[in-house]
C-alpha positions, 0 to 999 in steps of 0.5 A, a space after each residue: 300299761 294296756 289301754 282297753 276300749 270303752 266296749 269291754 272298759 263298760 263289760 268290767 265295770 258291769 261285771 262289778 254292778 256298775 250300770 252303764 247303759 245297753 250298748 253293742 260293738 259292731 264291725 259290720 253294717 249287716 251285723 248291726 241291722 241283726 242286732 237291731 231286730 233282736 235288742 228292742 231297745 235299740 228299736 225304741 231308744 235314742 241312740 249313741 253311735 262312735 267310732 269303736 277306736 283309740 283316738 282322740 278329739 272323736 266329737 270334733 272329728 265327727 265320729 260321735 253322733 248323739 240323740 238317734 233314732 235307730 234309721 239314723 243310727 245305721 246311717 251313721 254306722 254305715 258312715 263311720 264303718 272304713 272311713 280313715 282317719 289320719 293312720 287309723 281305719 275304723 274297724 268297729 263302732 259302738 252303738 249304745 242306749 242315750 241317758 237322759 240326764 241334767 247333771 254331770 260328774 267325774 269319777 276316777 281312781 289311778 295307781 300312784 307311787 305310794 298306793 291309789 287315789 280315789 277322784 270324783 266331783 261335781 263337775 263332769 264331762 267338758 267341765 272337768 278340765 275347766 275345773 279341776 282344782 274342784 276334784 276331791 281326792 282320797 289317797 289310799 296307801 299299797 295295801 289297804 282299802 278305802 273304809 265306807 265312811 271315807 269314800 262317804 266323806 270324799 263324796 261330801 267333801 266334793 259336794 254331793 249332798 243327800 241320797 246323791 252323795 250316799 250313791 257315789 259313796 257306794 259307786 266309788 267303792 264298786 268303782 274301786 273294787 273294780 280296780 282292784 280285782 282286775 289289775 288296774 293302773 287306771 279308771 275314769 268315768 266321765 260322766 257319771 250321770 243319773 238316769 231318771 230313777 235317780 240311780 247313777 250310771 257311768 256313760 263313758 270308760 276310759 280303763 288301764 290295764 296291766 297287760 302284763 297281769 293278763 294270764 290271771 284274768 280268762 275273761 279278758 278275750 278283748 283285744 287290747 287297743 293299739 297304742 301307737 296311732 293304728 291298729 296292731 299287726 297280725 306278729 304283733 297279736 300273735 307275740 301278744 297272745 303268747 305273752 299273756 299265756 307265760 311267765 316272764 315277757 315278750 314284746 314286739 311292735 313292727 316300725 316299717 322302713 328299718 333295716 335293723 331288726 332288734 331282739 334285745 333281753 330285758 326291758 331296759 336293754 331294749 331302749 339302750 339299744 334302740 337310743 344306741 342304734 337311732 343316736 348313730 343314725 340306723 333305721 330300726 325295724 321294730 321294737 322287741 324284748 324278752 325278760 322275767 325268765 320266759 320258756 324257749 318257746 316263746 322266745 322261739 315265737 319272737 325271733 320267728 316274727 323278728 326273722 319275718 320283718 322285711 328288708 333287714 340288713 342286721 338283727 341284733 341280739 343284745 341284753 346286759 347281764 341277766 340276774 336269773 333269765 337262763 341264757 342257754 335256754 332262752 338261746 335254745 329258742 332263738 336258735 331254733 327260729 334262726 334255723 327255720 328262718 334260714 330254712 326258709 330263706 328269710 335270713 340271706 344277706 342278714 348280719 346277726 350280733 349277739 351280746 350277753 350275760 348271765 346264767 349258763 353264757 358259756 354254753 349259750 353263746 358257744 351253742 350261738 358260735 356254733 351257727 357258724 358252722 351252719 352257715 349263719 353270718 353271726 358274730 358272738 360276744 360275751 360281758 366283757 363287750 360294752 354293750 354299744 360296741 356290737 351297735 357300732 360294729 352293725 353300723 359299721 358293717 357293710 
């Protein structure tokens, strides 16, 4: 699940005929003061400014300044822009069109185990949580699509009445489709607002996506946010980019201090290893894992920043018995990244264990074998090794 924010959030829900007000994304003070001469509604309208950034509780923390005119707006982006907060550094504000309005609601739809459920009520904004038994909620099952008159009943049922509740009927289904067409786990408008001609207008985005579906969507040029308190590393976005581009997966995220770097096969070996190695007291480098069958040379990309990561003492090639990954050829792409690696000095000293299963392991691990001869530090393992055991004698290892 990929966490996108609120700029390229409020881009997708424009793009299935939501409105949202006019708003910028700016990186820079000088960028902001060339937008502000050529959008006049930067010029003549109240103004929102906030921190463009993953992070919580922004109104408490001061990173959201309401009710600006345009001299105060640039004072707050010039003020918001490189201050830190706790891990996180803002690198970008969004800047967007105030919405005068009176009332205030929510509007939802999530995945769930048995299909999506459609949310919505009269209680928006900082009521919603005081009031959340008030939520009506439409449960649509894998498969099918909520009917015209059943979002018009959910918009009844949570209390809208008259020409209000036939336009959230009709912003629900909009709000739906766009779920739908771009692969999302979850989508939250809070709030929903009328603006003065009575049309609705969702001021607010919080939208999950499935990271993993973006090869199918060539608009998604946006960065996903960073899930983890700060901004992602230069390996981790390149890993990232290549992952969207092919079939199956790679993942990284970087843990500064370890000392034991982890390129395990498939999702759930990942965590096995990684419980395995913190439960015996190392210190991981990272977080990594390749699965689904990807080409060599993404695999090659990923052993290429796990080889990068400073001070490491081992590196530990785990995964259990693959199903349909082909192992020599997913081998043939780390051998190549060891190679280079070694070419550039970047593996001396360092310990690699390897352990796996699956199609092609006898000329997967006897072309791994062979890096013994090349000079690598490598110990080889087949099925028949529990998988812990290789994390003990990593351990173990001086």
């Amino acid at each position: 699940m990929a966490k996108v924010l609120e700029g390229p959030g409020m881009g997708l829900l424009r793009k299935w005929g939501i409105s949202t007000p006019n708003y910028v994304v700016v990186t820079s003070n000088d960028e902001f003061k060339e937008l502000s001469k050529v959008n006049d509604w930067l010029q003549k309208s109240k103004l929102v400014v906030k921190a463009h950034e993953a992070l919580g509780s922004r109104f408490k923390l001061g990173l959201v300044k309401v009710g600006l005119d345009l001299a105060a707006a640039k004072a707050a982006v010039k003020e918001m822009l490189g201050k830190k907060v706790e891990s996180v550094t803002i690198r970008e504000v969004i800047v967007s069109e105030a919405i005068d309005h009176k009332e205030e609601y929510y509007a939802s739809v999530k995945s769930t185990r048995d299909g999506v459920d459609v949310m919505v009520t009269t209680y928006g904004g900082i009521e919603v949580e005081e009031n959340w038994e008030k939520v009506k909620k439409l449960s649509v099952e894998i498969g099918e699509s909520p009917s015209d008159s059943q979002l018009s009943a959910l918009a009844k049922d949570a209390g809208f009445s008259g020409d209000t509740a036939k336009k959230m009927a009709e912003f629900l289904k909009k709000l739906y489709i766009c779920f739908d067409n771009e692969d999302a786990q979850y989508l939250e408008i809070n709030p929903v607002v009328q603006n003065s001609n009575g049309d609705l207008v969702a001021l607010d985005a919080v939208t999950l996506l499935d990271g993993d579906a973006k090869f199918r969507h060539k608009d998604w040029t946006f960065p996903f946010a960073a899930e983890f308190g700060r901004a992602y590393t230069k390996n981790e976005e390149e890993v990232m980019a290549v992952d969207a581009k092919v079939k199956g997966s790679v993942k990284l995220i970087e843990i500064p201090g370890g000392n034991i770097a982890m390129l395990p096969a498939g999702g759930g070996a990942s965590v096995y290893y990684s419980d395995a190695v913190v439960a015996r007291g190392g210190k991981l480098a990272n977080y990594a894992e390749y699965s689904g069958d990807p080409p060599d040379w993404a695999v090659e990309v990923l052993t290429e920043k796990v080889c990068s990561l400073p001070n490491i003492k081992h590196i530990i090639v785990g995964g259990a018995i693959a199903n349909f990954t082909d192992v020599k050829k997913t081998f043939g792409g780390i051998i190549n990244a060891f190679r280079k690696a070694k070419g550039e000095g970047k593996l001396k000293g360092v310990k690699i264990w390897v352990r796996r299963g699956g199609p092609n392991e006898l000329q997967g691990l006897a072309a791994m074998r062979a890096l013994q001869d090349e000079g690598f530090d490598i110990h080889v393992f087949d099925r028949t090794t529990p998988l812990t055991d290789i994390v003990d004698m990593a351990m173990a290892a001086k």
